[in-house]
PyMOL Python script that loads the backbone (N, CA, C, O; Angstrom):
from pymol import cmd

cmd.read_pdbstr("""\
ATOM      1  N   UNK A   1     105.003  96.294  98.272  1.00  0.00           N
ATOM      2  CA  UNK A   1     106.334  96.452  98.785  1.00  0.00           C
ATOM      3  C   UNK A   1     106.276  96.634 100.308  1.00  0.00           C
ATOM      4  O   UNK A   1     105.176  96.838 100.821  1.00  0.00           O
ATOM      5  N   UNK A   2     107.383  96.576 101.071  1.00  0.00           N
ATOM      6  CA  UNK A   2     107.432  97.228 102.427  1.00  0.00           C
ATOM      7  C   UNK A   2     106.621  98.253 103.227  1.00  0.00           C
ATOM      8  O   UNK A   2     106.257  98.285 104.403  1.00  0.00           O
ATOM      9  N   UNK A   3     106.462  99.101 102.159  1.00  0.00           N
ATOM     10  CA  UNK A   3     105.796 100.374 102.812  1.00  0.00           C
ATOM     11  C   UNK A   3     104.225 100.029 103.042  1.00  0.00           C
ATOM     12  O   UNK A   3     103.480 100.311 103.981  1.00  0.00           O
ATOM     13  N   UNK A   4     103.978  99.241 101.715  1.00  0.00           N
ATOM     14  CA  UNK A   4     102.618  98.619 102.166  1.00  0.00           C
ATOM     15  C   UNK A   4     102.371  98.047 102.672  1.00  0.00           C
ATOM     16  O   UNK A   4     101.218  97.668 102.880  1.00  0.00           O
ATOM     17  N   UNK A   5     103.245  97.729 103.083  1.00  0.00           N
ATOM     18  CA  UNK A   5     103.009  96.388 104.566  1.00  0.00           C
ATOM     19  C   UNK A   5     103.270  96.645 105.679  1.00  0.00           C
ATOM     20  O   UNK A   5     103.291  95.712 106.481  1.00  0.00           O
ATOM     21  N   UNK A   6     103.580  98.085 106.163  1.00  0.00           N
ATOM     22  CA  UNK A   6     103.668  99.093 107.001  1.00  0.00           C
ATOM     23  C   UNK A   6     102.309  99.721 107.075  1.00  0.00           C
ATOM     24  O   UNK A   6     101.415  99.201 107.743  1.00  0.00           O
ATOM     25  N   UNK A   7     102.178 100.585 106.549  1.00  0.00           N
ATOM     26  CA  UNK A   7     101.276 101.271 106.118  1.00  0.00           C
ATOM     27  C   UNK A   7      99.510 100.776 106.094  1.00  0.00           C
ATOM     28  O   UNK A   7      99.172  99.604 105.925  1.00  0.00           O
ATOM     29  N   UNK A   8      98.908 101.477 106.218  1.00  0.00           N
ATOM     30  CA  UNK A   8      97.301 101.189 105.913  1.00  0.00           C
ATOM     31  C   UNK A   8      96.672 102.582 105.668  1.00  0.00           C
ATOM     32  O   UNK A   8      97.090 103.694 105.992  1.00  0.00           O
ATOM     33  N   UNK A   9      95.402 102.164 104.915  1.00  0.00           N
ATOM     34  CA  UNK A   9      94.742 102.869 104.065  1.00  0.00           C
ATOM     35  C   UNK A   9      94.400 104.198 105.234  1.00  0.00           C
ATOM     36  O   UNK A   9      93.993 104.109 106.392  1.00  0.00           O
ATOM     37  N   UNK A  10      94.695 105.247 104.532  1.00  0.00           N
ATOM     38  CA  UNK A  10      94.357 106.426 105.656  1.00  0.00           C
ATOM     39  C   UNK A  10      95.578 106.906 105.514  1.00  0.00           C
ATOM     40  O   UNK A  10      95.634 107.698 104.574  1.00  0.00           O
ATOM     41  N   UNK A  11      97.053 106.674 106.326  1.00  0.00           N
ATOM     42  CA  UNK A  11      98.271 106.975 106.422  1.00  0.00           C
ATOM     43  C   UNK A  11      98.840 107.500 105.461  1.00  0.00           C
ATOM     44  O   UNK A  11      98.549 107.366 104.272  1.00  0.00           O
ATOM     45  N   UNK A  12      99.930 108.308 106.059  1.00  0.00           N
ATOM     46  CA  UNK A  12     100.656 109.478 105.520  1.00  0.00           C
ATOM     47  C   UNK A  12     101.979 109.020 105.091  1.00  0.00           C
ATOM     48  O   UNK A  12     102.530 108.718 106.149  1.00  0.00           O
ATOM     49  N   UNK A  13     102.583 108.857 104.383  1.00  0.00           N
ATOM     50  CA  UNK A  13     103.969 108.753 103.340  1.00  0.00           C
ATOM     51  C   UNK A  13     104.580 109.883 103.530  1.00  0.00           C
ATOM     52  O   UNK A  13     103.969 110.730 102.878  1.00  0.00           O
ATOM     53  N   UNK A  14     105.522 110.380 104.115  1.00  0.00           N
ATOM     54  CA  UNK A  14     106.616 111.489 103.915  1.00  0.00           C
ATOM     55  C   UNK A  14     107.441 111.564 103.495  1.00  0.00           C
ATOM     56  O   UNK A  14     108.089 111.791 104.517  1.00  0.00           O
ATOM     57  N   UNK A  15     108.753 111.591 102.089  1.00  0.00           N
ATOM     58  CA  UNK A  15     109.322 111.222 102.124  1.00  0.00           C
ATOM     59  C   UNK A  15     110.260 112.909 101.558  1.00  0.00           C
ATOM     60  O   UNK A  15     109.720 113.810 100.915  1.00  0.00           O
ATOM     61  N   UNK A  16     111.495 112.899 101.966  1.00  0.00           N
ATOM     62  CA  UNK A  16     112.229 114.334 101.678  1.00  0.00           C
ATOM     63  C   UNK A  16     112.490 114.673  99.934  1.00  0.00           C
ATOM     64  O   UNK A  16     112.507 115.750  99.339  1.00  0.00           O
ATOM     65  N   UNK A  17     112.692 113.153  99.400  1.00  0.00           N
ATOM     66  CA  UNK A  17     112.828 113.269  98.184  1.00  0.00           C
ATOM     67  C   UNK A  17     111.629 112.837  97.139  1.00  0.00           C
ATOM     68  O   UNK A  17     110.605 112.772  97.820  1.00  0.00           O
ATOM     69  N   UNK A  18     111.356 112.542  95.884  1.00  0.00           N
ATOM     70  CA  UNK A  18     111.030 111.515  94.888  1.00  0.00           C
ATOM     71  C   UNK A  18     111.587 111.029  94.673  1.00  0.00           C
ATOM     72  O   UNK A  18     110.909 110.217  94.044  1.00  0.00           O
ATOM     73  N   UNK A  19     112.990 110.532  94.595  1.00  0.00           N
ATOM     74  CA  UNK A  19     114.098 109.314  94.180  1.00  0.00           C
ATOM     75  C   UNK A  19     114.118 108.682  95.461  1.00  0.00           C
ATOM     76  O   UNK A  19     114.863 107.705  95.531  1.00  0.00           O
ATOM     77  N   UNK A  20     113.230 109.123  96.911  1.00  0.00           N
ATOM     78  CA  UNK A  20     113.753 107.946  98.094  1.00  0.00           C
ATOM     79  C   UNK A  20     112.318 106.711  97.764  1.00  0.00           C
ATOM     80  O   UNK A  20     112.073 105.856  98.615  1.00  0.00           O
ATOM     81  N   UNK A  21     111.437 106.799  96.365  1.00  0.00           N
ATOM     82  CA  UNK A  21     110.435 106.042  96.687  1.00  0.00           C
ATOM     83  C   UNK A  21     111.248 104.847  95.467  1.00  0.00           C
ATOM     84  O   UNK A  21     110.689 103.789  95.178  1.00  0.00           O
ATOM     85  N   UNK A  22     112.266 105.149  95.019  1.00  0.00           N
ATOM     86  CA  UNK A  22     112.844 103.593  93.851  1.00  0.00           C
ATOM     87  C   UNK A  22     114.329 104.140  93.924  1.00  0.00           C
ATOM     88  O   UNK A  22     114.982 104.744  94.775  1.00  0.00           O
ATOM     89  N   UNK A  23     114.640 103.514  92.270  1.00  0.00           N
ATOM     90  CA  UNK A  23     115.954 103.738  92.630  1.00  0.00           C
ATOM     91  C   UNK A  23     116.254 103.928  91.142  1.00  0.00           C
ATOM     92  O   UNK A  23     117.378 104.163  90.699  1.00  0.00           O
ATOM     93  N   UNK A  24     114.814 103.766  90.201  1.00  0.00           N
ATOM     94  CA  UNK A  24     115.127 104.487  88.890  1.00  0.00           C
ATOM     95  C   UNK A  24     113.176 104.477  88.451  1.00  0.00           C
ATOM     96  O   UNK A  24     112.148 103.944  88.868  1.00  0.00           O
ATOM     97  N   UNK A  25     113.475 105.137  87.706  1.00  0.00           N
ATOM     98  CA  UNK A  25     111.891 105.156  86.773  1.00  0.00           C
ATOM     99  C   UNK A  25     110.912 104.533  87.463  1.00  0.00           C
ATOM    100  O   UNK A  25     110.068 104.770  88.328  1.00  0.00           O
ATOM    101  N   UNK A  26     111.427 103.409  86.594  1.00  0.00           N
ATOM    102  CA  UNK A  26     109.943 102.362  86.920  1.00  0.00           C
ATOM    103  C   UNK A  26     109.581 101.708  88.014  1.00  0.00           C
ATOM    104  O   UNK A  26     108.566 101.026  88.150  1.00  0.00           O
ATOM    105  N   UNK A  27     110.810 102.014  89.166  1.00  0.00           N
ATOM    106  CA  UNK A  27     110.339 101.454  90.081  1.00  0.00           C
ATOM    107  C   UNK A  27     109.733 103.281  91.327  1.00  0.00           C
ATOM    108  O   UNK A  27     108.918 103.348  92.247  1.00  0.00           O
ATOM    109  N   UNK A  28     110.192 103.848  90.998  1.00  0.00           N
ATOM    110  CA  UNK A  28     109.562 105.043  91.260  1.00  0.00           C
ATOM    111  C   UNK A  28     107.959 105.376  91.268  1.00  0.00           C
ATOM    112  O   UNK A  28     107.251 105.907  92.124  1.00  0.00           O
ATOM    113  N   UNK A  29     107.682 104.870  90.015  1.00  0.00           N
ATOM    114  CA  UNK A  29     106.051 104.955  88.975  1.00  0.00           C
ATOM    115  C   UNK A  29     105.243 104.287  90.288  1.00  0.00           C
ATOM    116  O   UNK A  29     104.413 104.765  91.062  1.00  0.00           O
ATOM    117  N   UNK A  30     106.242 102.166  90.121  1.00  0.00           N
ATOM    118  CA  UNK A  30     105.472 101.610  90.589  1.00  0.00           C
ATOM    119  C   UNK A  30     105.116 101.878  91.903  1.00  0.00           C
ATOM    120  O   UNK A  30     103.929 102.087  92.154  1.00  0.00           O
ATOM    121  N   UNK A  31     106.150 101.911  92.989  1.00  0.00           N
ATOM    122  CA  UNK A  31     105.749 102.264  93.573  1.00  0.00           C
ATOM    123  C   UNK A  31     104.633 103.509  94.586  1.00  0.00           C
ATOM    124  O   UNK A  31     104.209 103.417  95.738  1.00  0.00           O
ATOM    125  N   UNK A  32     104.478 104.464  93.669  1.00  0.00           N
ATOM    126  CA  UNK A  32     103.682 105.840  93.557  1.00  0.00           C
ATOM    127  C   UNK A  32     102.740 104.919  93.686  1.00  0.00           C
ATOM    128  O   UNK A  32     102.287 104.799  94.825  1.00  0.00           O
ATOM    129  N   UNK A  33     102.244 104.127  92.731  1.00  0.00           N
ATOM    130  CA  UNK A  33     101.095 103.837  92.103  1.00  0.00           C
ATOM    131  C   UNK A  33     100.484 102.925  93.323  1.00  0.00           C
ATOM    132  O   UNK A  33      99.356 103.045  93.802  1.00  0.00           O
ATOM    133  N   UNK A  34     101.419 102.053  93.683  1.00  0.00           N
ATOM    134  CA  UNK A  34     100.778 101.022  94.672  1.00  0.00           C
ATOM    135  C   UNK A  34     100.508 101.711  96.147  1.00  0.00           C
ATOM    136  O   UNK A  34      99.612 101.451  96.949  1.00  0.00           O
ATOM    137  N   UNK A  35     101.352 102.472  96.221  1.00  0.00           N
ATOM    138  CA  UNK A  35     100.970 103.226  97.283  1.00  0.00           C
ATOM    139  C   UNK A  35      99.708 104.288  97.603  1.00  0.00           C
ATOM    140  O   UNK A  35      99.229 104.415  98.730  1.00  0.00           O
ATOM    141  N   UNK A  36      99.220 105.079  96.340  1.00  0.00           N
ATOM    142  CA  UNK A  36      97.649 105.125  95.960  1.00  0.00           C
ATOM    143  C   UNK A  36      97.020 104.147  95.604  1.00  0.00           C
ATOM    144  O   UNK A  36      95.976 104.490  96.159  1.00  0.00           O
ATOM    145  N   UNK A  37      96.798 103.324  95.200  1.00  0.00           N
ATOM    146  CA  UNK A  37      95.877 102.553  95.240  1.00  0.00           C
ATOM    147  C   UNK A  37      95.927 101.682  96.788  1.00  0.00           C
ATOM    148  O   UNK A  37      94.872 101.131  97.101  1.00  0.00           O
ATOM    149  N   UNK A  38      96.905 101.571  97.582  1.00  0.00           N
ATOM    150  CA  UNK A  38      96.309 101.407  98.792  1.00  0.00           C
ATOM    151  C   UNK A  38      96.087 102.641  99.875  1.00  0.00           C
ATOM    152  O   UNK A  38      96.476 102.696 101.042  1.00  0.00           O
ATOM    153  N   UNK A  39      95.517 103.374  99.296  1.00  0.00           N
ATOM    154  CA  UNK A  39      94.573 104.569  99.915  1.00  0.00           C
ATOM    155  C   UNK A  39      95.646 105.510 100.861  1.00  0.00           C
ATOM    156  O   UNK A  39      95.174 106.428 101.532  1.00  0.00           O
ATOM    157  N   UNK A  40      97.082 105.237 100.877  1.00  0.00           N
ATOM    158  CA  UNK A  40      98.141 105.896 101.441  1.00  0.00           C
ATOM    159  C   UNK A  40      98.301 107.402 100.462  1.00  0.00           C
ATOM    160  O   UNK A  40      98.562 107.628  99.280  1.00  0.00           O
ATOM    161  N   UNK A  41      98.056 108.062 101.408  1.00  0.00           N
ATOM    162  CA  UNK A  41      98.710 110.104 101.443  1.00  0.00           C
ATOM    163  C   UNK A  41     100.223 109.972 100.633  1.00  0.00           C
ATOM    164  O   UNK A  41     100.752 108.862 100.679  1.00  0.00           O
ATOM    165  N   UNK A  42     100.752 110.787 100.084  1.00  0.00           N
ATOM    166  CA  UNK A  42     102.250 110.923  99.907  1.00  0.00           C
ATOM    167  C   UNK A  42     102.486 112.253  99.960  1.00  0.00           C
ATOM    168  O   UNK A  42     101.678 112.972  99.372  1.00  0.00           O
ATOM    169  N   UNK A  43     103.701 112.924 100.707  1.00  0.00           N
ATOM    170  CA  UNK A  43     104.125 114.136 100.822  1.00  0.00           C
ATOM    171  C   UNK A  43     105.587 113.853 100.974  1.00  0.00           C
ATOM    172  O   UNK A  43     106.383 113.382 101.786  1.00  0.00           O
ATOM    173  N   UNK A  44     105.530 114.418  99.699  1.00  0.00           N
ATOM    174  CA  UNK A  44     107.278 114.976  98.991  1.00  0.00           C
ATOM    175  C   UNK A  44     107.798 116.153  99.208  1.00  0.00           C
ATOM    176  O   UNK A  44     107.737 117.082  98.403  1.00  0.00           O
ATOM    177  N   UNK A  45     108.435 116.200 100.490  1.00  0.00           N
ATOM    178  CA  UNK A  45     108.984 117.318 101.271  1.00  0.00           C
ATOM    179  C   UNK A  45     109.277 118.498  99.975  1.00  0.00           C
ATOM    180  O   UNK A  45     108.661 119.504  99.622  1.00  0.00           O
ATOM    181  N   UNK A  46     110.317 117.937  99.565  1.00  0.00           N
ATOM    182  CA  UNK A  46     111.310 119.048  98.475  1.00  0.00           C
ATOM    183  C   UNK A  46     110.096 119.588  97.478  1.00  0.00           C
ATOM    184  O   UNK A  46     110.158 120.775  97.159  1.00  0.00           O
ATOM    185  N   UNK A  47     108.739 118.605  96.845  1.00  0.00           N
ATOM    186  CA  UNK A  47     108.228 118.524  95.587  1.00  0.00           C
ATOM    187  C   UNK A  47     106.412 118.691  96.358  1.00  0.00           C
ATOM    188  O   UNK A  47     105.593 117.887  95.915  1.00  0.00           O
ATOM    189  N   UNK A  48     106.079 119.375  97.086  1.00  0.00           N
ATOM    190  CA  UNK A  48     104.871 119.916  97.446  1.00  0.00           C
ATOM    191  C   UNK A  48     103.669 119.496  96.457  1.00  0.00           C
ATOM    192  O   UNK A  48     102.725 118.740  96.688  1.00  0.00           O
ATOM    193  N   UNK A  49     103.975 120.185  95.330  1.00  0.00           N
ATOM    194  CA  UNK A  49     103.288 120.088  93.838  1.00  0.00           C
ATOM    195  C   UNK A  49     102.836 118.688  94.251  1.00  0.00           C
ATOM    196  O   UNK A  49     101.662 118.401  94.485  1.00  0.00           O
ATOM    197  N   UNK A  50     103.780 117.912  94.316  1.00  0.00           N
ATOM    198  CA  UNK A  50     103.207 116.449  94.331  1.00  0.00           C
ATOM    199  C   UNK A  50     102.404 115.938  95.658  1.00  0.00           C
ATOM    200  O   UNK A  50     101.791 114.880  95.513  1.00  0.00           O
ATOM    201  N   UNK A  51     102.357 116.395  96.578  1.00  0.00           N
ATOM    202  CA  UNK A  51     101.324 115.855  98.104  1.00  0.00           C
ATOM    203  C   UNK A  51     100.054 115.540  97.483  1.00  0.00           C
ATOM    204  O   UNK A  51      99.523 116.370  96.745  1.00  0.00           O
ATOM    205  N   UNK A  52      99.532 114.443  97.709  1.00  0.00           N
ATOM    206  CA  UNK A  52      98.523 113.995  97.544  1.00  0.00           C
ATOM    207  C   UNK A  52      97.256 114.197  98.965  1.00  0.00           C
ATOM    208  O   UNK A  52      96.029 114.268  98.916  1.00  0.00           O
ATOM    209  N   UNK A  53      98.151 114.237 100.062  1.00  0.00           N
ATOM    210  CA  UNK A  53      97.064 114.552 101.650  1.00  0.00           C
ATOM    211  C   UNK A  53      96.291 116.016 101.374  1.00  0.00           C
ATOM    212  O   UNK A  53      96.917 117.056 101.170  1.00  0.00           O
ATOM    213  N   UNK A  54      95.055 115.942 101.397  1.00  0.00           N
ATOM    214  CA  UNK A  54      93.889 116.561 101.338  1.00  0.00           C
ATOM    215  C   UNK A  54      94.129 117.717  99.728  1.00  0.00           C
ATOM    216  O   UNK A  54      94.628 118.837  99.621  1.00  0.00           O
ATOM    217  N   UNK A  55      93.646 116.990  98.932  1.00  0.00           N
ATOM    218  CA  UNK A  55      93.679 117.301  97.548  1.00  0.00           C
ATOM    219  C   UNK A  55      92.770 116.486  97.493  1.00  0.00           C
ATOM    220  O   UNK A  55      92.746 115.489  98.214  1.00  0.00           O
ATOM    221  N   UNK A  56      91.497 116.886  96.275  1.00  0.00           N
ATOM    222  CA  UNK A  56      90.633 116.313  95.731  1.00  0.00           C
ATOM    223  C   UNK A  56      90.676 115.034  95.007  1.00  0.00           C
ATOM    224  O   UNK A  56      91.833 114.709  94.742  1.00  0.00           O
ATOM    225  N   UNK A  57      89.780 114.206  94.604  1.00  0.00           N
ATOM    226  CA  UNK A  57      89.942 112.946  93.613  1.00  0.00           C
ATOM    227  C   UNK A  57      90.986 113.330  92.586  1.00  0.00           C
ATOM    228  O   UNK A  57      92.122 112.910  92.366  1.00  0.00           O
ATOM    229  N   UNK A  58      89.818 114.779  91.723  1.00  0.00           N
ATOM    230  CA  UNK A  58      90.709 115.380  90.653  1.00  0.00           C
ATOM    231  C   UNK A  58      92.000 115.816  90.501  1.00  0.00           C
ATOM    232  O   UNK A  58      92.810 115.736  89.578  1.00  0.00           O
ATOM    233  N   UNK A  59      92.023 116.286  91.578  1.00  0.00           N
ATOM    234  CA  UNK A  59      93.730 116.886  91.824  1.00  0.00           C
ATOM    235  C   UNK A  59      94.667 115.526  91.663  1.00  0.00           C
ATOM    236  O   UNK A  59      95.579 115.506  90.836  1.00  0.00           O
ATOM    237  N   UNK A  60      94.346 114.285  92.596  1.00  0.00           N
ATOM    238  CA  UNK A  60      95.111 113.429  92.719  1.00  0.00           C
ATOM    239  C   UNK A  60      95.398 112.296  91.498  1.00  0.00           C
ATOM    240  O   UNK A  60      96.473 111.746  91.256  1.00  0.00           O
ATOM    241  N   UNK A  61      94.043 112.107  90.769  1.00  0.00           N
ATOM    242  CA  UNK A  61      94.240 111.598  89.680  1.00  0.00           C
ATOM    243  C   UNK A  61      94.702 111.832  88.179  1.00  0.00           C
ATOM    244  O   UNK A  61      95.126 110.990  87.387  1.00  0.00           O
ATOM    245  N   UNK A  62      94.448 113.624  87.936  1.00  0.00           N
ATOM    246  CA  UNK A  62      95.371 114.226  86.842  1.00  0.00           C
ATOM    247  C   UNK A  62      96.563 115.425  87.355  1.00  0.00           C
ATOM    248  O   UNK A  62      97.677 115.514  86.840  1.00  0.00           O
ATOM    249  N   UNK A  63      96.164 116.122  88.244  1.00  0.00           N
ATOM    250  CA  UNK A  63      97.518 117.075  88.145  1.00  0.00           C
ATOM    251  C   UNK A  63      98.417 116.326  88.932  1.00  0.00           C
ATOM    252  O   UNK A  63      99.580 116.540  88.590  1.00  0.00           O
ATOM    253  N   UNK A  64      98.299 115.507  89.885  1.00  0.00           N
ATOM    254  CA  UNK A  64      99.377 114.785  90.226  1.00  0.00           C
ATOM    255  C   UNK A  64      99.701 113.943  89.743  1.00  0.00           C
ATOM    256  O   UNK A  64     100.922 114.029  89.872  1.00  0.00           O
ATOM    257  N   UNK A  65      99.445 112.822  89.056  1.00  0.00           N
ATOM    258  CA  UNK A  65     100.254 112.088  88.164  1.00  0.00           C
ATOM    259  C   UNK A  65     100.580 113.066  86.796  1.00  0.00           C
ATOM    260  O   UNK A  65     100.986 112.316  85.909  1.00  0.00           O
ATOM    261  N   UNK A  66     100.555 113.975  86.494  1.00  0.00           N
ATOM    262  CA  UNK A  66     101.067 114.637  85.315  1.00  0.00           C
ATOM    263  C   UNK A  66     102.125 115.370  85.612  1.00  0.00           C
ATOM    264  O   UNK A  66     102.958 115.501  84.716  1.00  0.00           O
ATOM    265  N   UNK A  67     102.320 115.890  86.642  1.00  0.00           N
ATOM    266  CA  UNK A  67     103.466 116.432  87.086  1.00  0.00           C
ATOM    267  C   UNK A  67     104.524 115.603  87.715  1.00  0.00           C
ATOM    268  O   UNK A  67     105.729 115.745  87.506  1.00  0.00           O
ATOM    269  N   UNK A  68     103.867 114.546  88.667  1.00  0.00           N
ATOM    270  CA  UNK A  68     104.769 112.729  88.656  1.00  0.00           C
ATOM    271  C   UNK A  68     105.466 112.595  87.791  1.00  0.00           C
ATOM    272  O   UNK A  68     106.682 112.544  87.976  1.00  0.00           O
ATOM    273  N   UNK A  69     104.937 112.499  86.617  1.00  0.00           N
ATOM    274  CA  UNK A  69     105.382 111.922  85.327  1.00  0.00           C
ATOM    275  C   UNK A  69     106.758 112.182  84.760  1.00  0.00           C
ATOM    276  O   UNK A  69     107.749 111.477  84.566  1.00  0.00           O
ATOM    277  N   UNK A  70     106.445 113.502  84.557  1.00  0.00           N
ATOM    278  CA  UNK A  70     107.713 114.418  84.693  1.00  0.00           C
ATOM    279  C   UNK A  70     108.644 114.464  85.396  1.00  0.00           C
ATOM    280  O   UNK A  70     109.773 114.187  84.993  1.00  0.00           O
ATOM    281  N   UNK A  71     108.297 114.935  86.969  1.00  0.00           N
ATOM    282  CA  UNK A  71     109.316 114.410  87.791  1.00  0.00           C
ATOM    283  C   UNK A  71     110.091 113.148  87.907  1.00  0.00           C
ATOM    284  O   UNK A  71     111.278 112.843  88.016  1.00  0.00           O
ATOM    285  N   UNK A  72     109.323 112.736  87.862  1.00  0.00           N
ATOM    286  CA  UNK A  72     110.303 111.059  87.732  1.00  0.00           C
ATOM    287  C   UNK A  72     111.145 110.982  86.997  1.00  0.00           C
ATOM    288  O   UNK A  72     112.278 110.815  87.450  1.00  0.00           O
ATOM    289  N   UNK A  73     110.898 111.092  85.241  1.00  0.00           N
ATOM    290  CA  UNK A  73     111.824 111.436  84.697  1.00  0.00           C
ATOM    291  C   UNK A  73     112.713 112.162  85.126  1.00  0.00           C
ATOM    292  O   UNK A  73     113.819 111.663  85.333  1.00  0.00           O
ATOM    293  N   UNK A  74     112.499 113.431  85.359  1.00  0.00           N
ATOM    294  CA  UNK A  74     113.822 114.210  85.740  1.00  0.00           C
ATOM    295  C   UNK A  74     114.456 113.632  86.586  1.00  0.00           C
ATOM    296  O   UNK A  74     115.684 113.680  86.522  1.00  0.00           O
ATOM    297  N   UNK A  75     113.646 112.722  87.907  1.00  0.00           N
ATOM    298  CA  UNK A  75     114.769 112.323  88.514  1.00  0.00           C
ATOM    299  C   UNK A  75     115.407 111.446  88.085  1.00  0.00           C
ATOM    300  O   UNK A  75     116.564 111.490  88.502  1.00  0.00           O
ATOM    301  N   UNK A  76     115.192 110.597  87.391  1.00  0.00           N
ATOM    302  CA  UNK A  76     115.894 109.359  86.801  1.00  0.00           C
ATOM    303  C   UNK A  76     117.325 109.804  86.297  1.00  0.00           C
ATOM    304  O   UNK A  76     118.471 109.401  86.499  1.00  0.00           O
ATOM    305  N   UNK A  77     116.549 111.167  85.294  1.00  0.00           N
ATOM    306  CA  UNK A  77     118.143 111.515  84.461  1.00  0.00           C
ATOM    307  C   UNK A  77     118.455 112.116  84.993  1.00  0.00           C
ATOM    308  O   UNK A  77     118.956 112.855  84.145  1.00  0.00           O
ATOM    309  N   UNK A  78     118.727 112.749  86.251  1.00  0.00           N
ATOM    310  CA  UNK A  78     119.533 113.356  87.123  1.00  0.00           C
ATOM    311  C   UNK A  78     120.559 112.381  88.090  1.00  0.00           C
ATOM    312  O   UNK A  78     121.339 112.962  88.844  1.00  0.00           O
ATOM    313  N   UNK A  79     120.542 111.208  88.056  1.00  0.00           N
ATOM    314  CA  UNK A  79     121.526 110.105  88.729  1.00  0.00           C
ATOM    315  C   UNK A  79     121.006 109.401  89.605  1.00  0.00           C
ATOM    316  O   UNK A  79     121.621 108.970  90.580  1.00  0.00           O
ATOM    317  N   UNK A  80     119.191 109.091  89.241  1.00  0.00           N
ATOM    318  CA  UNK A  80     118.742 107.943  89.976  1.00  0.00           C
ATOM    319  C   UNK A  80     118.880 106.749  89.660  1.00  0.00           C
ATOM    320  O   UNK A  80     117.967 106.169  89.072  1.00  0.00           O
ATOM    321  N   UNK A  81     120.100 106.088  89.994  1.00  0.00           N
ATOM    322  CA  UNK A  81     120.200 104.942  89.400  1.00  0.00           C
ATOM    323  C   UNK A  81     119.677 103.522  89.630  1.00  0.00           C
ATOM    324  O   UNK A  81     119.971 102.622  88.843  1.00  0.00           O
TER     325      UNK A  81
END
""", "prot")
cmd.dss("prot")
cmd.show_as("cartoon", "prot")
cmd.util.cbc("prot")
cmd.orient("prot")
């Protein structure tokens, strides 16, 4: 997407919300996802829990996508449309 084509491996993602990275679910996920796998940081002002910048492999590959997971959902059914 855009951001990755902004962006390079190293760089920091800030964003105030989790609903400013889609505009429902799955595009939320996807984008999370593509944005780690191109080696981009994410820091979710409101959602801390979720910062991926200087957190371990482990941290980034299970407690943050498990708590993602969740969140997303919630944001979805909260009026991410």
């Amino acid at each position: 997407m855009l951001k990755t084509q902004i962006l390079r491996q190293g760089d920091t993602l800030a964003v105030k919300e989790l609903d400013r990275l889609g505009r429902n679910y799955e595009q939320i996920k996807d984008e999370w996802r593509e944005l780690q796998q191109s080696g981009i940081d994410i820091v979710i002002l409101d959602m801390p829990i979720l910062n991926t910048r200087e957190k371990s492999d482990l941290e980034k590959s299970l407690i943050a996508n498990i708590v993602f997971e969740l969140l997303a959902y919630l944001a979805e059914k909260n009026g991410v449309k």
